[in-house]
Chimera marker file (.cmm) of the C-alpha trace (Angstrom):
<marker_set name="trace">
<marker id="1" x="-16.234" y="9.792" z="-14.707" r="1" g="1" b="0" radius="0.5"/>
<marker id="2" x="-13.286" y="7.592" z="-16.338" r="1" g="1" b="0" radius="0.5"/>
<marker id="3" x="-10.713" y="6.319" z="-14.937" r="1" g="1" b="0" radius="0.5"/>
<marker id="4" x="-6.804" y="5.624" z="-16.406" r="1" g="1" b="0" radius="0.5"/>
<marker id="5" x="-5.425" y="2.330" z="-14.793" r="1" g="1" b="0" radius="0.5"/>
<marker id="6" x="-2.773" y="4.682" z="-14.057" r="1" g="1" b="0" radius="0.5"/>
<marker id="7" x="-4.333" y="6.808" z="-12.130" r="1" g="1" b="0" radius="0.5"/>
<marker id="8" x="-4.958" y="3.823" z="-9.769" r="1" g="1" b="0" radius="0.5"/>
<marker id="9" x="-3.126" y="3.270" z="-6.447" r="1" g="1" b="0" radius="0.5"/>
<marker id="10" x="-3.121" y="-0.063" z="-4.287" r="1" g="1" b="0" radius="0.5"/>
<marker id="11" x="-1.963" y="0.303" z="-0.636" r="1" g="1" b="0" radius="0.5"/>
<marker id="12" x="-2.132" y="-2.053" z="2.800" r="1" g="1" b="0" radius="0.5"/>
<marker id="13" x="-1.656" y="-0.115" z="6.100" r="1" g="1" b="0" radius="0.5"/>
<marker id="14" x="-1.810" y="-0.760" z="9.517" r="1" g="1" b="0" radius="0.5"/>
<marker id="15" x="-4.110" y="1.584" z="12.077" r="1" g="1" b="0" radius="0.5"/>
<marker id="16" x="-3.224" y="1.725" z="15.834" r="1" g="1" b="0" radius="0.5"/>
<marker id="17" x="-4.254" y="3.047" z="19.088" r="1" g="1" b="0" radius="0.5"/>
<marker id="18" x="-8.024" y="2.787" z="20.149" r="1" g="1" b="0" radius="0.5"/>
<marker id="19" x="-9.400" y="1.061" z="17.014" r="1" g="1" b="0" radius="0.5"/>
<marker id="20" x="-10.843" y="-1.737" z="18.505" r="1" g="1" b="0" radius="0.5"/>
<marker id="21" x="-14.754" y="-2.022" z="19.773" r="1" g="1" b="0" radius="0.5"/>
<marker id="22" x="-15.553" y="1.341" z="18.239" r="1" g="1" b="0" radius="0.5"/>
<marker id="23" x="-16.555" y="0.182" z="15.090" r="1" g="1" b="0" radius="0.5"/>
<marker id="24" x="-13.530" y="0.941" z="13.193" r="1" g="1" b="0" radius="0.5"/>
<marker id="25" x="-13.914" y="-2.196" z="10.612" r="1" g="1" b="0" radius="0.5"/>
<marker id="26" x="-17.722" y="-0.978" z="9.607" r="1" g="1" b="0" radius="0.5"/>
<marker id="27" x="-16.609" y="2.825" z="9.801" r="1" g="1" b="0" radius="0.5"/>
<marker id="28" x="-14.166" y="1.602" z="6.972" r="1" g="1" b="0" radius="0.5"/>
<marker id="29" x="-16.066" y="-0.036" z="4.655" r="1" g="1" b="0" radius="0.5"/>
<marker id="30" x="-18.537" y="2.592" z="4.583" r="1" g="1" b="0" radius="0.5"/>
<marker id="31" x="-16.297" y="5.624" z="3.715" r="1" g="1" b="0" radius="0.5"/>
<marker id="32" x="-14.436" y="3.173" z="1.146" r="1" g="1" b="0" radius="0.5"/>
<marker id="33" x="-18.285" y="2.422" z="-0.311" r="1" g="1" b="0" radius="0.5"/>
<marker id="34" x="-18.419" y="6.411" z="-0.706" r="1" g="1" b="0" radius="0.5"/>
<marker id="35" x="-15.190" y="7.078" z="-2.301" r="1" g="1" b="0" radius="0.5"/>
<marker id="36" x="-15.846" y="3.985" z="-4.367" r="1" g="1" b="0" radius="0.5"/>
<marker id="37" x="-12.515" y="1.698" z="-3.221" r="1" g="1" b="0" radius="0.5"/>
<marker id="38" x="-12.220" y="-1.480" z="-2.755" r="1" g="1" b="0" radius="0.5"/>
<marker id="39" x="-9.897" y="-3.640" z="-0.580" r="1" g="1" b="0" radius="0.5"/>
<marker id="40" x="-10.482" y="-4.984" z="2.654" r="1" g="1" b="0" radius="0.5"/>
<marker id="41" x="-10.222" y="-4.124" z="6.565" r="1" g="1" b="0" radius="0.5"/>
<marker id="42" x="-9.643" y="-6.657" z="9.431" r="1" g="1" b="0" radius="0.5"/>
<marker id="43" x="-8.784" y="-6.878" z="13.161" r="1" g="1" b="0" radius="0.5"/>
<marker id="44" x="-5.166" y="-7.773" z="13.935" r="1" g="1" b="0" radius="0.5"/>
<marker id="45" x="-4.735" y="-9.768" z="16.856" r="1" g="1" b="0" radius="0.5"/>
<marker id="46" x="-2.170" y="-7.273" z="18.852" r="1" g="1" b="0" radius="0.5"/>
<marker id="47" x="-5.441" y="-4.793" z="18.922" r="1" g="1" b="0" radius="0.5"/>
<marker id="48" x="-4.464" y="-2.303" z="15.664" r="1" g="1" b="0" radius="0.5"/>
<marker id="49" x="-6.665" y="-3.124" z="12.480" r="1" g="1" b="0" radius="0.5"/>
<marker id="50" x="-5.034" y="-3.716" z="8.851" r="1" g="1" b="0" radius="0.5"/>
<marker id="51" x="-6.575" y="-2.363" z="5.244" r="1" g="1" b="0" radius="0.5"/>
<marker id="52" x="-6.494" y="-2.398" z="2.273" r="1" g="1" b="0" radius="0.5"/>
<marker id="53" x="-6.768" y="0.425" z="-0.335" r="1" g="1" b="0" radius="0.5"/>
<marker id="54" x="-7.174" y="0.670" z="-4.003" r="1" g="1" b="0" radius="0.5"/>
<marker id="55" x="-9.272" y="3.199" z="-6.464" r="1" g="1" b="0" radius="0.5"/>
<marker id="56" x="-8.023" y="6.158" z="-7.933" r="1" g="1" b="0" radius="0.5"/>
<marker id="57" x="-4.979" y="7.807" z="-6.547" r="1" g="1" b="0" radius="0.5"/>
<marker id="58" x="-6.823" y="10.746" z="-5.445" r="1" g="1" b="0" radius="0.5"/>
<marker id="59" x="-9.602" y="8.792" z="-3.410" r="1" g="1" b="0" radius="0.5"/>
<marker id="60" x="-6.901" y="6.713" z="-1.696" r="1" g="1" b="0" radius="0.5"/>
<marker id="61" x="-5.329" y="9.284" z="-0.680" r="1" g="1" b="0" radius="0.5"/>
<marker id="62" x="-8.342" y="10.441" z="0.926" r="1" g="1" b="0" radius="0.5"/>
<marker id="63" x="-9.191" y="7.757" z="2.682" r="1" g="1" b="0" radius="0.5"/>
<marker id="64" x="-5.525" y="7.439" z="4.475" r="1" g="1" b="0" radius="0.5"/>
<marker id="65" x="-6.324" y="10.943" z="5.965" r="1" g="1" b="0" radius="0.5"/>
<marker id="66" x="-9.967" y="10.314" z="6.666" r="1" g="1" b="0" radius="0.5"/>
<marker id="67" x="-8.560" y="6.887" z="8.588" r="1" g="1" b="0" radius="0.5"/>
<marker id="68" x="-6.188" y="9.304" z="11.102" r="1" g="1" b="0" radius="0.5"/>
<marker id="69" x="-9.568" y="10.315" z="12.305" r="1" g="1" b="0" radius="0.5"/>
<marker id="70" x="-11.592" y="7.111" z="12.314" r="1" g="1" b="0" radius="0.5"/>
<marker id="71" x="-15.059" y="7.049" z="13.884" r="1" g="1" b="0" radius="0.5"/>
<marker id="72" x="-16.042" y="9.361" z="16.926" r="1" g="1" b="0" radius="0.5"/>
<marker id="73" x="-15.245" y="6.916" z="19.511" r="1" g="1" b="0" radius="0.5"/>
<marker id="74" x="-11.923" y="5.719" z="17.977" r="1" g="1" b="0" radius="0.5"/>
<marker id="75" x="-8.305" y="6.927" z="19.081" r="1" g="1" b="0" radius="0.5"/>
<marker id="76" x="-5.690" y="6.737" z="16.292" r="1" g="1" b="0" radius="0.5"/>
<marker id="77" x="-2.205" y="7.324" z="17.358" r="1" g="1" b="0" radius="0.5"/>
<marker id="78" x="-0.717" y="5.375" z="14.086" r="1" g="1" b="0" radius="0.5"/>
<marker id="79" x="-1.447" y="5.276" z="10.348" r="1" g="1" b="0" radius="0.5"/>
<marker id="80" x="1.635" y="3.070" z="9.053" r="1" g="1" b="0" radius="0.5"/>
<marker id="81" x="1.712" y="2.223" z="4.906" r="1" g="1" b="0" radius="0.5"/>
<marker id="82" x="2.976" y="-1.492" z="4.893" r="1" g="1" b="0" radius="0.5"/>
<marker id="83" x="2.603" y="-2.488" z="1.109" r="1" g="1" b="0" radius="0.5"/>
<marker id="84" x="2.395" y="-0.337" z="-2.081" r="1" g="1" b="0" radius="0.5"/>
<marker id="85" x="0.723" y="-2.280" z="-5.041" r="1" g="1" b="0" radius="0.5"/>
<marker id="86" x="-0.518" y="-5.372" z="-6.164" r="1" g="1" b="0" radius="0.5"/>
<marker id="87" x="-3.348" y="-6.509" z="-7.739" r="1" g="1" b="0" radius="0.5"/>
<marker id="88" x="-6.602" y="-5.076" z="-6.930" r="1" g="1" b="0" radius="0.5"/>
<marker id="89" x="-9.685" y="-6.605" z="-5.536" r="1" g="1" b="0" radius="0.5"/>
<marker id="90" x="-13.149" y="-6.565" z="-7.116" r="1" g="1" b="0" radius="0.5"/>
<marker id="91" x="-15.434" y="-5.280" z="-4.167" r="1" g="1" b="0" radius="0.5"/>
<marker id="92" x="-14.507" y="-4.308" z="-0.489" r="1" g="1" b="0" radius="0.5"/>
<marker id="93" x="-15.100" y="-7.020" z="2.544" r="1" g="1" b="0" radius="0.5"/>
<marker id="94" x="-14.695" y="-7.209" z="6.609" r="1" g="1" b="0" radius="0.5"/>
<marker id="95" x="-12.789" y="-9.636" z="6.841" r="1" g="1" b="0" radius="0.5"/>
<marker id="96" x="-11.813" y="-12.114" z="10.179" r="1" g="1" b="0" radius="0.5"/>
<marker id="97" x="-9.461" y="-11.142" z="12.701" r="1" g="1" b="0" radius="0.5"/>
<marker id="98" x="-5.538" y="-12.485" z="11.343" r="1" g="1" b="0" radius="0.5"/>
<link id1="1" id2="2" r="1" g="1" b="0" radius="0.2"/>
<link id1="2" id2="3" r="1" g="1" b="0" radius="0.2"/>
<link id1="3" id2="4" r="1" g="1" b="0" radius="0.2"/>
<link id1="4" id2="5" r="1" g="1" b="0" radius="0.2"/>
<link id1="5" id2="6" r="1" g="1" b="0" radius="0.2"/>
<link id1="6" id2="7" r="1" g="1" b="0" radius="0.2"/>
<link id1="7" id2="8" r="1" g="1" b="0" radius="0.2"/>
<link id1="8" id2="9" r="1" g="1" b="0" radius="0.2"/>
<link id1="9" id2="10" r="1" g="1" b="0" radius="0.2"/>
<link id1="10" id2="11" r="1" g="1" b="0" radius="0.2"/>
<link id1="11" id2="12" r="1" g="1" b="0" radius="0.2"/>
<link id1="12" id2="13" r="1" g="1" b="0" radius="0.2"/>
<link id1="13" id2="14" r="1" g="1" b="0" radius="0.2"/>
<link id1="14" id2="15" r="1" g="1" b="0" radius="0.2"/>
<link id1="15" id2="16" r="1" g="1" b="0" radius="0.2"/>
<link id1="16" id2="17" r="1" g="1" b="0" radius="0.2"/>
<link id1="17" id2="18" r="1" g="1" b="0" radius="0.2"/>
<link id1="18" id2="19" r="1" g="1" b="0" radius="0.2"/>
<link id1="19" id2="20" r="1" g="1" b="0" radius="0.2"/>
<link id1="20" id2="21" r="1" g="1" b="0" radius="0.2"/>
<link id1="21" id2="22" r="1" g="1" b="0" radius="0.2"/>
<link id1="22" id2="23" r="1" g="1" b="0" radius="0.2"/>
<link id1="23" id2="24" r="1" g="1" b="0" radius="0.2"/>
<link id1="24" id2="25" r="1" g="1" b="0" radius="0.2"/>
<link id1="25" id2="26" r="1" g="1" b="0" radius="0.2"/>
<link id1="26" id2="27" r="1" g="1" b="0" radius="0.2"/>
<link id1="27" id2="28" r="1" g="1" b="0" radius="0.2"/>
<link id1="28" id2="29" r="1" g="1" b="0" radius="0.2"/>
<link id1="29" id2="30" r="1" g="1" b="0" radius="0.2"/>
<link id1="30" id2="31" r="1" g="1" b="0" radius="0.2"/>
<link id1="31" id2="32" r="1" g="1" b="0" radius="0.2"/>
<link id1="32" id2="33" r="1" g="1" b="0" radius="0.2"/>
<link id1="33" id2="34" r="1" g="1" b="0" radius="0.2"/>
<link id1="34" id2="35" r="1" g="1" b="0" radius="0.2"/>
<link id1="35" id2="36" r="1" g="1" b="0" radius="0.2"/>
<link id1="36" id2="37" r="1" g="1" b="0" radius="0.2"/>
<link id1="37" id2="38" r="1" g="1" b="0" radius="0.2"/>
<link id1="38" id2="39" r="1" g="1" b="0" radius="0.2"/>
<link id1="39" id2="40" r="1" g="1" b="0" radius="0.2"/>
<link id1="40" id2="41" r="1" g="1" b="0" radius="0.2"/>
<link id1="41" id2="42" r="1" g="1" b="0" radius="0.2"/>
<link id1="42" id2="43" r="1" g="1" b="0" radius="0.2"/>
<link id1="43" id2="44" r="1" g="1" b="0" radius="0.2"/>
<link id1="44" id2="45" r="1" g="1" b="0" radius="0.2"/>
<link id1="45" id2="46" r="1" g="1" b="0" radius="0.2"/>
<link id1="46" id2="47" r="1" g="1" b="0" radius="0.2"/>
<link id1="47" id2="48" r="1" g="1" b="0" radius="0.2"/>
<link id1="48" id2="49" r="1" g="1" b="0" radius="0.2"/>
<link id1="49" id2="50" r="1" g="1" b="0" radius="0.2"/>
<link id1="50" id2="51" r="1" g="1" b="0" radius="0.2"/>
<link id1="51" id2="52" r="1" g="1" b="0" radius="0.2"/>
<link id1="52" id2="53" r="1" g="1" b="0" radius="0.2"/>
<link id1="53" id2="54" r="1" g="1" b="0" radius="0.2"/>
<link id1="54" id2="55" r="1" g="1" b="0" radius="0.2"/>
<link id1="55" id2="56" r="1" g="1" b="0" radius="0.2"/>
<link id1="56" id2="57" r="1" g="1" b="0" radius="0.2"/>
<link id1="57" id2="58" r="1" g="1" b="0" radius="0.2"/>
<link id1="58" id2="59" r="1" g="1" b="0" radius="0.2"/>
<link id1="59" id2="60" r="1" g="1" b="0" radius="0.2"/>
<link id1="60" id2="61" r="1" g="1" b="0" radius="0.2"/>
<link id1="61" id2="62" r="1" g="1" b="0" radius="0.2"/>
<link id1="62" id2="63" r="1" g="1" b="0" radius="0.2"/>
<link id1="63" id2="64" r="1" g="1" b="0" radius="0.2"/>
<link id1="64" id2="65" r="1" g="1" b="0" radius="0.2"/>
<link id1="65" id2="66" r="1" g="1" b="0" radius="0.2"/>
<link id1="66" id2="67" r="1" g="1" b="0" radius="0.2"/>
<link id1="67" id2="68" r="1" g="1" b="0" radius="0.2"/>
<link id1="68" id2="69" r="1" g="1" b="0" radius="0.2"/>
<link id1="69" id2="70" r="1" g="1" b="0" radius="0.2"/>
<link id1="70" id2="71" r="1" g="1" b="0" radius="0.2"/>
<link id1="71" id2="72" r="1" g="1" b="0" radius="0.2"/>
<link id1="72" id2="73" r="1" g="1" b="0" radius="0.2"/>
<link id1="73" id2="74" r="1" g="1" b="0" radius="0.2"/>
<link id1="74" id2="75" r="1" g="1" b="0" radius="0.2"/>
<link id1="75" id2="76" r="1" g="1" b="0" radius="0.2"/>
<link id1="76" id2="77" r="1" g="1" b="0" radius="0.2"/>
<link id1="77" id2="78" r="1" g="1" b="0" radius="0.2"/>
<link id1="78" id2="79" r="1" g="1" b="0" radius="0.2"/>
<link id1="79" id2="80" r="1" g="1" b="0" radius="0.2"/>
<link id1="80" id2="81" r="1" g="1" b="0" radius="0.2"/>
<link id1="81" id2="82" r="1" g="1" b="0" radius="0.2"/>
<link id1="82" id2="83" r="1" g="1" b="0" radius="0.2"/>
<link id1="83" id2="84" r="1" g="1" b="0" radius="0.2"/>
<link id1="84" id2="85" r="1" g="1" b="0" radius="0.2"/>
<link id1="85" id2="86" r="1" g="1" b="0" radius="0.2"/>
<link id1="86" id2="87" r="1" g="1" b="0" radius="0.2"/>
<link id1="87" id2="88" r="1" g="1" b="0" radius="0.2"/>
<link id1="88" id2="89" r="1" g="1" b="0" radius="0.2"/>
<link id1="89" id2="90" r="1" g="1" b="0" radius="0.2"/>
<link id1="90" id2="91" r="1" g="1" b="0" radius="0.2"/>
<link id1="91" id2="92" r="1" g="1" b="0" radius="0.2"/>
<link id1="92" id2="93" r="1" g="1" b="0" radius="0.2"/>
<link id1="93" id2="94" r="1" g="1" b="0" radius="0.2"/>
<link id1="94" id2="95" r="1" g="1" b="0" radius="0.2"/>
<link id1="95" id2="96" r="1" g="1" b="0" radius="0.2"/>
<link id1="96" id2="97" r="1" g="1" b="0" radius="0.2"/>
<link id1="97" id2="98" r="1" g="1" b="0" radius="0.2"/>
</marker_set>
């Protein structure tokens, strides 16, 4: 499947309520492996956790919905976009807390 640089979307959002100790971070990474995204996802230190998005427009948007859900044991009451754009990372990390 191609892609047009166009069609590409960057985003950084923040994810509150009960994301913390319920495997949010590695819940992440794994649905952004499947929808083939990169960026990153950390731990902020007043408890809500803080990603980044970027892929094809489509697939982003897919993952901000799929994040209102989270894992089963995880409690979202927040999915706030912070940033649109920027440049792109190569691969997608867990990163340490900030």
């Amino acid at each position: 499947m191609s892609e047009q640089r166009s069609d590409r979307r960057t985003v950084r959002v923040r994810i509150e309520g009960g994301v913390q100790g319920v495997g949010y971070r590695y819940w992440t990474e794994r649905v952004a492996d499947e929808l083939g995204l990169t960026g990153w996802v950390r731990n902020r230190r007043d408890g809500s956790v803080e990603a980044l998005f970027s892929g094809p427009a489509e697939d982003v948007a897919q993952m901000l919905e799929r994040c209102k859900g989270g894992p089963p044991s995880a409690r979202v009451t927040a999915v706030t976009l912070i940033a649109e754009g920027g440049t792109p990372p190569q691969a997608f990390a867990v990163l340490s807390t900030a």
